[in-house]
Structures are given as C-alpha cells and as structure tokens.
C-alpha positions as CSV (number, residue, x, y, z in Angstrom):
1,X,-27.2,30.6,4.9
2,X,-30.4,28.1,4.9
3,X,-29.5,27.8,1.1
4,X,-26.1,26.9,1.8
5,X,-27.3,24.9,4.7
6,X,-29.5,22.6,2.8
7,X,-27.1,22.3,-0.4
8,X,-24.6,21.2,2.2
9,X,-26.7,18.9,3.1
10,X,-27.4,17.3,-0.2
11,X,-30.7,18.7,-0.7
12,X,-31.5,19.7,-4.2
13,X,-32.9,22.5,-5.3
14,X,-36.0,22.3,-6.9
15,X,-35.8,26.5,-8.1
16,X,-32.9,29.2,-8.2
17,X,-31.3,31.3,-5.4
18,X,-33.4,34.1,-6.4
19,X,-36.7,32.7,-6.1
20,X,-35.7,31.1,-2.8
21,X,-34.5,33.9,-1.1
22,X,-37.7,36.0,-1.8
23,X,-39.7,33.8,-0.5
24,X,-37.2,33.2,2.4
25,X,-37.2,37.2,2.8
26,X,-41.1,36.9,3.3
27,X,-41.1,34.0,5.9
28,X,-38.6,36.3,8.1
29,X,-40.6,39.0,7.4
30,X,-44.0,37.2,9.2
31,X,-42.6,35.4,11.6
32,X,-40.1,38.0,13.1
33,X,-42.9,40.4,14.0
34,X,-44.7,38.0,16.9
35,X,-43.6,36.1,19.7
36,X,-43.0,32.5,18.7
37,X,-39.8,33.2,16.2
38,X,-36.3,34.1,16.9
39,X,-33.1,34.4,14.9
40,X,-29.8,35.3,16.3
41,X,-26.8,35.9,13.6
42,X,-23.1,36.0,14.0
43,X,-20.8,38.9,11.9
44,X,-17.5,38.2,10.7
45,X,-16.1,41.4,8.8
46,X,-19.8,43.0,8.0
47,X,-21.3,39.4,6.4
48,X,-23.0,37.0,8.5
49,X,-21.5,33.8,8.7
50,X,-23.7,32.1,11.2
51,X,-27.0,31.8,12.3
52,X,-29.7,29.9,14.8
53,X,-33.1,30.1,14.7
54,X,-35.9,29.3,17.2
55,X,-39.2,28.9,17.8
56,X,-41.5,28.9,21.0
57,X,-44.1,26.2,20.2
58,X,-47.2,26.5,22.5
59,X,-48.4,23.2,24.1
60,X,-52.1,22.0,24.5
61,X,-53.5,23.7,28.1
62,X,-52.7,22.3,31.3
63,X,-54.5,22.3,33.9
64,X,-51.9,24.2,36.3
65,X,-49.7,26.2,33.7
66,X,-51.7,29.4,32.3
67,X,-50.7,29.3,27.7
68,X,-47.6,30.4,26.7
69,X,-46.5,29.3,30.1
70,X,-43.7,26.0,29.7
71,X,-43.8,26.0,25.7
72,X,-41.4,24.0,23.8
73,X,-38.3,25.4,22.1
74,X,-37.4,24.1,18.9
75,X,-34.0,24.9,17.6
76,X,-33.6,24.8,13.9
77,X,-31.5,26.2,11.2
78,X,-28.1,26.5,13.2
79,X,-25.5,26.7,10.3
80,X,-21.6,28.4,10.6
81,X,-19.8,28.6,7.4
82,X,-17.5,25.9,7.3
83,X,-14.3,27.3,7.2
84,X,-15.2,28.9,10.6
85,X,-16.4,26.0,12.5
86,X,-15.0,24.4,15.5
87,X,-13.7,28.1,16.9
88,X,-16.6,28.6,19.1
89,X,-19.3,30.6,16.9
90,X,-21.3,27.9,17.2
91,X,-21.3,27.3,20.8
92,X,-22.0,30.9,21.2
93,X,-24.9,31.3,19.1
94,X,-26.5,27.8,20.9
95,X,-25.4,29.2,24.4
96,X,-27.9,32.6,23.5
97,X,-30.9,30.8,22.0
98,X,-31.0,28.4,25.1
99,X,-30.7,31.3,27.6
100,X,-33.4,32.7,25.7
101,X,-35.6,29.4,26.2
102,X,-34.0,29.4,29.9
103,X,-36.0,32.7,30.0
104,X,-39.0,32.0,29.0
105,X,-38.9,29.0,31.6
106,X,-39.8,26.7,28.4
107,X,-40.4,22.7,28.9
108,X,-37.1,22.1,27.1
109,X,-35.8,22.3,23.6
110,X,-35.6,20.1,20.9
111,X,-33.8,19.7,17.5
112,X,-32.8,17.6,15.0
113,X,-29.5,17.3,14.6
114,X,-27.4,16.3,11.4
115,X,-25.0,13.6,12.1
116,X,-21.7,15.8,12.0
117,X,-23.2,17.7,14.6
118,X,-24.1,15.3,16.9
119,X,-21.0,15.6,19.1
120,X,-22.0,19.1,19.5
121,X,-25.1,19.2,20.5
122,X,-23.6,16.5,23.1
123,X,-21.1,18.9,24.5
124,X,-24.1,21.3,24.8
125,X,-25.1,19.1,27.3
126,X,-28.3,17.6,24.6
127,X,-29.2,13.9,25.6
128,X,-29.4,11.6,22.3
129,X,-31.1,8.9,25.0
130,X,-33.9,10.9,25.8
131,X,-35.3,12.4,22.1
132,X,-38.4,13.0,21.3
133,X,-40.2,9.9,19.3
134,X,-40.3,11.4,15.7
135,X,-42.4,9.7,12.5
136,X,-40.9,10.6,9.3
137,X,-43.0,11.1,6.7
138,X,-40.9,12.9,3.9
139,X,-38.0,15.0,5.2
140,X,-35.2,16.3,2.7
C-alpha cells in the first residue's frame, strides 16, 4: 500500500516493487517489535486495502512529566484504495490510531496531510490553523 501510496502521489520510483518491498518487509520487521511504532490495517475479502501507521515520538525531558510520559503522535502512511474511499474505512482506521494516542495521554498528534485529504483530516476534528512550523528540506 506505501508503494501505491507514493506512485499515487507522483513519486517516482527510483528501483522495482521487489526491491522496495523487501526492504519495506525489514523496516516493519524492526520497528513493530518496540514501543514507538504502530500499524493498524483494514481487510476487504482477505486483502488489505487500508492502512495507518503511527509513531510515539518521545520529547526532550520535562521537568514535571517522567519520559515516555506526553510524547507526540505522528500519523503517517494512511492510504485506502481508491475505489473504497469516502465509505468510512478511513475514518475508522484514524478514529483507532487516535484512541490509541488518547491512551497513551500523548501531547497531540501531527501529520502531514496531502491536499485531497485535507477536508478529512478537518472533519477529524485536525486544526490546519494551528500546525506545526515545518522546514522542507527535500520531501518527495
């Protein structure tokens, strides 16, 4: 799904399906065994067609908050096939990862959306008025 993501997205790809999802396979792999890393999945028919990941990112100590206590969320990765979009899927995978983050009583969650999805993230109660302060340095 993160290849379909990106090609949707007009990013080009710089080596073949294979090679990507091996080294996709391994990232999950690592990061699915700790803490910080998340990935919820949506089924349609025994195939996923959905997906949302998140990560806990720990903030520098405080002098009142213990670590791991308050991290940030960061959202990433939420893609639905597109014929499927607009039913709901997509609200329901959000509405899990940010119970999850209600859970673990983060600071609050962040994303970047794509513009499409703006709208969405909106109805998701997201504030576009409030976002983080971001330099780009090279982003696909």
């Amino acid at each position: 799904m993160r290849w379909a993501f990106r090609v949707e997205h007009g990013t080009p790809a710089s080596t073949s399906f294979e090679v990507f999802a091996a080294a996709f396979r391994g990232f999950a792999e690592d990061v699915l065994g700790g803490d910080a890393w998340r990935v919820w999945v949506a089924e349609a028919d025994g195939r996923l067609v959905g997906c949302v990941w998140l990560q806990l990112v720990e903030r520098v100590p405080h002098p009142n908050l213990a670590r791991w206590e308050r991290p940030i969320a960061y959202v990433t990765s939420m893609f639905v096939e597109p014929g499927l979009r607009d039913a709901g899927l997509g609200r329901g995978l959000l509405d899990v990862a940010v119970a999850f983050a209600r859970l673990r009583r983060v600071d609050g969650v962040i994303l970047w959306p794509s513009e499409r999805s703006v709208p969405f993230y909106e109805r998701a109660g997201f504030s576009t008025e409030k976002a983080p302060l971001m330099l780009e340095i090279e982003g696909d």
